[in-house]
C-alpha positions as CSV (number, residue, x, y, z in Angstrom):
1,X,0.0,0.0,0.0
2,X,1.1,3.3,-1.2
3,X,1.2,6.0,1.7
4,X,0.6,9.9,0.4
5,X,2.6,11.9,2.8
6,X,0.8,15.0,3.6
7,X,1.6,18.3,2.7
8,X,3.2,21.2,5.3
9,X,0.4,23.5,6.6
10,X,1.0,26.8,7.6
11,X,1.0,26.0,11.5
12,X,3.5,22.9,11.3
13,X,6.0,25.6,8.7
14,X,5.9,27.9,12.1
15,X,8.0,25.1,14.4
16,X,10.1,24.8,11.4
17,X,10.8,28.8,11.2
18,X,11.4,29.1,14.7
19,X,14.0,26.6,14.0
20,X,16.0,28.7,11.9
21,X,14.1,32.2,13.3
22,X,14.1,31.9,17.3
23,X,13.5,35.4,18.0
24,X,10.2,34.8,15.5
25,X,9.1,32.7,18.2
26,X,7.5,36.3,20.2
27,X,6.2,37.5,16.7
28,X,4.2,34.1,16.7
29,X,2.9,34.4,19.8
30,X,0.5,37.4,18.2
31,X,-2.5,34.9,17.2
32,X,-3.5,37.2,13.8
33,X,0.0,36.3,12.9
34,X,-0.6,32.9,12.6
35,X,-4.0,32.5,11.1
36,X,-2.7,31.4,7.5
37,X,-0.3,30.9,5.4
38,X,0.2,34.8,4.3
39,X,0.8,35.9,7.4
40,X,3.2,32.9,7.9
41,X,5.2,33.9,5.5
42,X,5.1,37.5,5.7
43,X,6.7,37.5,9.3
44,X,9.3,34.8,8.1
45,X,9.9,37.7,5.2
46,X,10.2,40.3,7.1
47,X,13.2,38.2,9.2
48,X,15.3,37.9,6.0
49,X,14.5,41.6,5.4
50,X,16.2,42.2,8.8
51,X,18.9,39.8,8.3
52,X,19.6,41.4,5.0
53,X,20.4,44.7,6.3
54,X,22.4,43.1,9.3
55,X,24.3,41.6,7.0
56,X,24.1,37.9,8.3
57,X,24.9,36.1,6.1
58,X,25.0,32.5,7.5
59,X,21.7,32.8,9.7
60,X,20.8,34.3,6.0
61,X,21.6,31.4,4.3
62,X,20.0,28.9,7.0
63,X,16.6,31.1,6.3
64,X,17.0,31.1,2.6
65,X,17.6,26.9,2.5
66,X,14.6,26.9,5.2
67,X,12.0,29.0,2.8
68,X,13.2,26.5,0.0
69,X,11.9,23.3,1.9
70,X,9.0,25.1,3.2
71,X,8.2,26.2,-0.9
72,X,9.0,22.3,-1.2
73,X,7.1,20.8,1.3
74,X,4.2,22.9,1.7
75,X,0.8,22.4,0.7
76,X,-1.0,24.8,-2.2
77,X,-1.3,27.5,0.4
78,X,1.9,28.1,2.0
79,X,3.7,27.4,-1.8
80,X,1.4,30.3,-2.9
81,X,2.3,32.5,0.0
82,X,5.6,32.1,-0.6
83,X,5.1,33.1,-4.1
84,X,3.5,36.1,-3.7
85,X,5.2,37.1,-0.2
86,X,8.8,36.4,-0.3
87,X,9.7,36.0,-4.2
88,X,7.6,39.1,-4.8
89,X,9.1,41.0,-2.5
90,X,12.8,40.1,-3.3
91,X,13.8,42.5,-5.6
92,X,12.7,45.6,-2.8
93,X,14.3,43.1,0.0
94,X,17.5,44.1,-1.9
95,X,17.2,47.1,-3.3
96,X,19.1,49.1,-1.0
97,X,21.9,46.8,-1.5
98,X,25.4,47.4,-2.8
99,X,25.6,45.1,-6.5
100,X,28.1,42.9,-5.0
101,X,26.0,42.1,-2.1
102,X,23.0,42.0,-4.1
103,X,24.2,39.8,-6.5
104,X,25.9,37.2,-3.2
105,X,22.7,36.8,-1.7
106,X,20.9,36.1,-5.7
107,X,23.7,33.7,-5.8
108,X,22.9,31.6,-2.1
109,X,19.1,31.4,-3.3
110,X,18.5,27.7,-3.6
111,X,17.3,26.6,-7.5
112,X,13.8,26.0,-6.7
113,X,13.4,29.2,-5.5
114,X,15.6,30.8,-7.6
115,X,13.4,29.1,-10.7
116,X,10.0,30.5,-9.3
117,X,11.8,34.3,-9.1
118,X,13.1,33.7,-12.3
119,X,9.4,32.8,-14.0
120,X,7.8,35.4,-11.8
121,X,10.5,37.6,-13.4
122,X,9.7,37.0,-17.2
123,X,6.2,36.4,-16.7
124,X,5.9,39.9,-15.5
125,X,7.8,41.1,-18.5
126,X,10.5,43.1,-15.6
C-alpha cells in the first residue's frame, strides 16, 4: 500500500521557522500572525528583510535553504504564499543593496526558489 505523505500546513511551517528564526518565536505568539499561510510567510519575510540589512549572512543562508523546503514541502497554500510574499518581495528586499552584495545573496538562493523568481520575473515582463 502506497502511503501519500501530507503536505506542510502553515501551523506545522511555524515550528520549522522558529528553528532557523528563534527570536520569531515572540512574533508568533500574536495569534493574527498565525491564522494562514500569508501571514506565515510575511513575518518569516520580514526576518530575512532584517537579516539582509544586518548583513548575516550565514543565519541568511539557513533562512533562505529553510524557505526552499517550506516552498518544497508545503501544501498549495503556503507554496502560494511564498510566491506572492517572499519572491515578490525580493527585488525591494535588496534594493538598497550594494551590487556585489545583491548579487551574493541572488547567488545563495537555492534553485527551486531561484526558478520560481526567475518565472515570476519573465512572466511579469521586468
Amino acid at each position: 500500500m502506497i502511503q501519500i505523505k501530507n503536505k506542510m500546513n502553515h501551523t506545522e511551517a511555524i515550528q520549522e521557522i522558529i528553528k532557523v528564526a528563534p527570536e520569531s518565536k515572540e512574533e508568533f505568539q500574536e495569534v493574527y500572525k498565525t491564522k494562514n499561510s500569508f501571514m506565515v510567510i510575511n513575518v518569516f519575510t520580514k526576518h530575512i528583510k532584517n537579516l539582509i540589512g544586518k548583513g548575516d549572512i550565514k543565519i541568511l543562508l539557513k533562512s533562505l535553504n529553510k524557505m526552499n523546503e517550506l516552498y518544497k514541502k508545503g501544501d498549495q497554500s503556503l507554496r502560494d504564499a511564498i510566491e506572492n510574499v517572499f519572491i515578490y518581495s525580493l527585488d525591494s528586499l535588496t534594493f538598497s543593496c550594494t551590487n556585489a552584495y545583491k548579487n551574493l545573496i541572488f547567488s545563495k538562493i537555492p534553485k527551486d526558489l531561484c526558478r520560481v523568481y526567475l518565472k515570476q520575473v519573465y512572466k511579469s515582463g521586468i
